[in-house]
N, C-alpha and C positions, 0 to 999 in steps of 0.2 A: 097114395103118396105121390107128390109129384116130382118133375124131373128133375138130376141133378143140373144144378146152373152149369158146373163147368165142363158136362159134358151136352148140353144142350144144342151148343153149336157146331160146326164141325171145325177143324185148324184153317180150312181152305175158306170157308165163310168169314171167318172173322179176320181172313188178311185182306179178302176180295173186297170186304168192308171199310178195315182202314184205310186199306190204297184209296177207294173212291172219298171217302171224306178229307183224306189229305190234297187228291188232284183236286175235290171242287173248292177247296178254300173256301168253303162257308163255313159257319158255326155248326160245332159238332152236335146241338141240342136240333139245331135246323135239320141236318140230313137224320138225323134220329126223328124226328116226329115226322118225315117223308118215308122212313123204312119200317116204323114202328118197330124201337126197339129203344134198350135202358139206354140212356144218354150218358151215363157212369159207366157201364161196361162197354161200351165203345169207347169210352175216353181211355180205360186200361188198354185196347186193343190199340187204337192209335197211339200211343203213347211210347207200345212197346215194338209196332214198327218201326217209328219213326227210330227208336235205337238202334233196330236192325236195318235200317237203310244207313245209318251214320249221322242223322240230321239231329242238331239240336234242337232246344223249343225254341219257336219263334218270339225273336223279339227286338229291338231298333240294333239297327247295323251302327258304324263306327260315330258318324257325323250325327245321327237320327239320337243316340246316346247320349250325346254331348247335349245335344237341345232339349231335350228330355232333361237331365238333369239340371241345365240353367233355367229353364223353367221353372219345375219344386224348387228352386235355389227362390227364384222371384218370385214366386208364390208365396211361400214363408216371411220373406220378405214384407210383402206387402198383406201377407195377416199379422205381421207384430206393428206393421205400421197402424192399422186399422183398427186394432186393442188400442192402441195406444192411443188415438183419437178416439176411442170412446172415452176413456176415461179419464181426458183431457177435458170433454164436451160433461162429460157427469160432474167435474171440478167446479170449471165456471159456471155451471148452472146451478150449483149450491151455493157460489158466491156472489150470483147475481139476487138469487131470490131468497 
């Protein structure tokens, strides 16, 4: 039979782990297929430092937010614009021909 996954690793490997995937700021699948190991179970281990360090997840700060959201605002925006010139363009082209 084989090993238990959750005793597999030891507590000290799997912090020494996330610290390095969170200090190098790359993608967590990146430093997983550098260390050979599940890209899921490292994503639990960082995950669960990152609460024990205090840090939330990462994601657009105050200003970053706001442009972020006026953007999908103009996004939306301009996919109902773009429906709607199709079916503008489907209109007159049934009443040309």
């Amino acid at each position: 039979m084989g090993q238990n996954p959750a005793n597999k690793y030891t507590p000290e490997f799997r912090r020494e782990t996330a610290d390095y995937v969170i200090a190098s700021g790359r993608p967590i699948t990146e430093c997983c297929r550098e260390l050979g190991l599940n890209s899921k179970t490292v994503n639990d281990w960082v995950l669960k430092r990152r609460r024990e360090l205090g840090e939330t997840a990462p994601g657009p700060s105050g200003d970053q937010a706001a442009e972020l959201r006026s953007a999908r605002k103009r996004i939306r925006e301009l996919e109902m614009e773009n429906e709607f010139l199709k079916k503008a363009a489907a209109f007159f082209a049934r009443t040309q021909g």
